[in-house]
C-alpha positions in Angstrom: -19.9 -1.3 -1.0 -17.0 1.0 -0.7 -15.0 2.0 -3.4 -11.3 1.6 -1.7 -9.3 0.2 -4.3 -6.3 -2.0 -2.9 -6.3 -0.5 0.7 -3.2 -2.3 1.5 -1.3 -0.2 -1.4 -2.6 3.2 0.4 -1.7 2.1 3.8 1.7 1.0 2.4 2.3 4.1 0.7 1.3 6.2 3.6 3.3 3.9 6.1 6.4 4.1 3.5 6.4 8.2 3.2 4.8 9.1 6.4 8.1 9.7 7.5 9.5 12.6 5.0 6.2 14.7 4.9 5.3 17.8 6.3 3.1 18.4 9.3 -0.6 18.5 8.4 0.7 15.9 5.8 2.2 13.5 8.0 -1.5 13.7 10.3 -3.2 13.1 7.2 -1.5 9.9 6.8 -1.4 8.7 9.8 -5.0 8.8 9.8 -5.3 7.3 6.8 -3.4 4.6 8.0 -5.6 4.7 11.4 -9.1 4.0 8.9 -7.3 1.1 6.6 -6.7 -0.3 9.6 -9.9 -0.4 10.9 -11.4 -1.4 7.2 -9.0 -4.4 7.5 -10.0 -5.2 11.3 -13.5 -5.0 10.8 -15.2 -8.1 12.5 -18.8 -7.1 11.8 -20.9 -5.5 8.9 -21.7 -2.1 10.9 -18.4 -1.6 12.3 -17.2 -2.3 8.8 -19.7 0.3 7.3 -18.7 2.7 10.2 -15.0 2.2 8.9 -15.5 2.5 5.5 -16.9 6.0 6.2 -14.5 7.2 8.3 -11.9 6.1 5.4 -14.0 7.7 2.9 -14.1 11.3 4.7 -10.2 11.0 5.0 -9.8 10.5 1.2 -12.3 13.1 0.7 -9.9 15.1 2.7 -6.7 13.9 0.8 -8.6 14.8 -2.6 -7.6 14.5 -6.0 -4.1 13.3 -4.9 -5.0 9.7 -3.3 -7.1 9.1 -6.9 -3.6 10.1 -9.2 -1.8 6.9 -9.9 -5.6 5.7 -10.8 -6.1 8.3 -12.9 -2.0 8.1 -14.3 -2.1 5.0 -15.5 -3.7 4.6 -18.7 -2.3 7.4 -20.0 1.5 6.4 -19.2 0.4 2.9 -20.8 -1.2 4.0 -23.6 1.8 6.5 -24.1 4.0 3.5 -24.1 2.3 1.4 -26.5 2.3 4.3 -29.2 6.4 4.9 -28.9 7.1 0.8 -29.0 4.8 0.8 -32.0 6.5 4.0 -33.8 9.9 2.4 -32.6 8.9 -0.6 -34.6 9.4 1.0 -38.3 12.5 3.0 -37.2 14.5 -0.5 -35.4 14.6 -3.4 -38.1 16.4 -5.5 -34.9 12.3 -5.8 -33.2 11.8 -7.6 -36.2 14.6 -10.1 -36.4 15.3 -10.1 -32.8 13.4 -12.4 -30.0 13.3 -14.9 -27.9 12.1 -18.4 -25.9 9.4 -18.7 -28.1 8.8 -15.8 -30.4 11.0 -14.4 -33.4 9.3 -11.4 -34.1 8.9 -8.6 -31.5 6.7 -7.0 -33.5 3.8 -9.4 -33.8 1.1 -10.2 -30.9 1.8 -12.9 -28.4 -0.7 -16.0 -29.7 0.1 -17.8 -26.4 -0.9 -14.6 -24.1 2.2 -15.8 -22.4 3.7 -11.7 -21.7 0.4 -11.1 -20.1 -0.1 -13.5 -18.2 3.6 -13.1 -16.6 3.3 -9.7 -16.1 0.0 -9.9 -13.8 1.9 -13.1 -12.2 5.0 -10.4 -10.9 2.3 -8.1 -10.6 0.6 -10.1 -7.6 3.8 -11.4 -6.8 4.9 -7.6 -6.0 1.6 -6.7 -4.0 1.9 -9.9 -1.5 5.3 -9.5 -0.8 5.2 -5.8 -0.3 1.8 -5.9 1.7 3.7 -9.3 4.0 7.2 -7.0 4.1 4.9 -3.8 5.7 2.6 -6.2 7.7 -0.7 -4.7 6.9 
């Protein structure tokens, strides 16, 4: 298998900004473009494979950069959850605040309700976007 995570969100991304970068820049993305294209056309296993290396070379290419929001992530949510939990003792209002169907801010969600809306918008986001770009 190939290790492309959400293809559509790199071609979108490329197909968003290709516009504003700089020369070799703007090639590299509209190659990268080029390859998800032909990972998403693919008909056949070995034209598949043959597309999944051609994309591979041109992330090797892009380097650490096409990897960042990957890499980004945890950090900026784990760096979230620690200030809403310090914020927690300093604003008494998390505590007596609330609504819909919990009081207190501060305790977990029993009915996994925040979780489960969040990856709804989350999808929600990515099939809009990815019908808005037609990839």
């Amino acid at each position: 298998g190939f290790p492309l995570l959400y293809p559509q969100c790199s071609y979108g991304l490329c197909r968003a900004h290709c516009g504003c970068l700089p020369g070799n820049e703007y090639m590299r993305c509209q190659e990268m473009q080029q390859t998800s294209k032909l990972v998403n056309n693919a008909k056949d296993d070995a034209s598949r494979e043959e597309a999944e290396r051609a994309a591979w070379s041109s992330l090797k290419k892009l380097g650490l950069a096409s990897y960042l929001p990957l890499i980004v992530t945890p950090y900026t949510l784990i760096t979230l959850h620690i200030a809403v939990s310090n914020m927690v003792d300093n604003v008494p209002s998390l505590k007596g605040g609330g609504a819909f169907w919990f009081t207190d801010l501060t305790t977990p969600d029993a009915l996994c309700i925040f979780p489960m809306i969040t990856s709804l918008f989350i999808m929600l986001t990515s099939e809009v976007c990815s019908q808005f770009l037609q990839i």
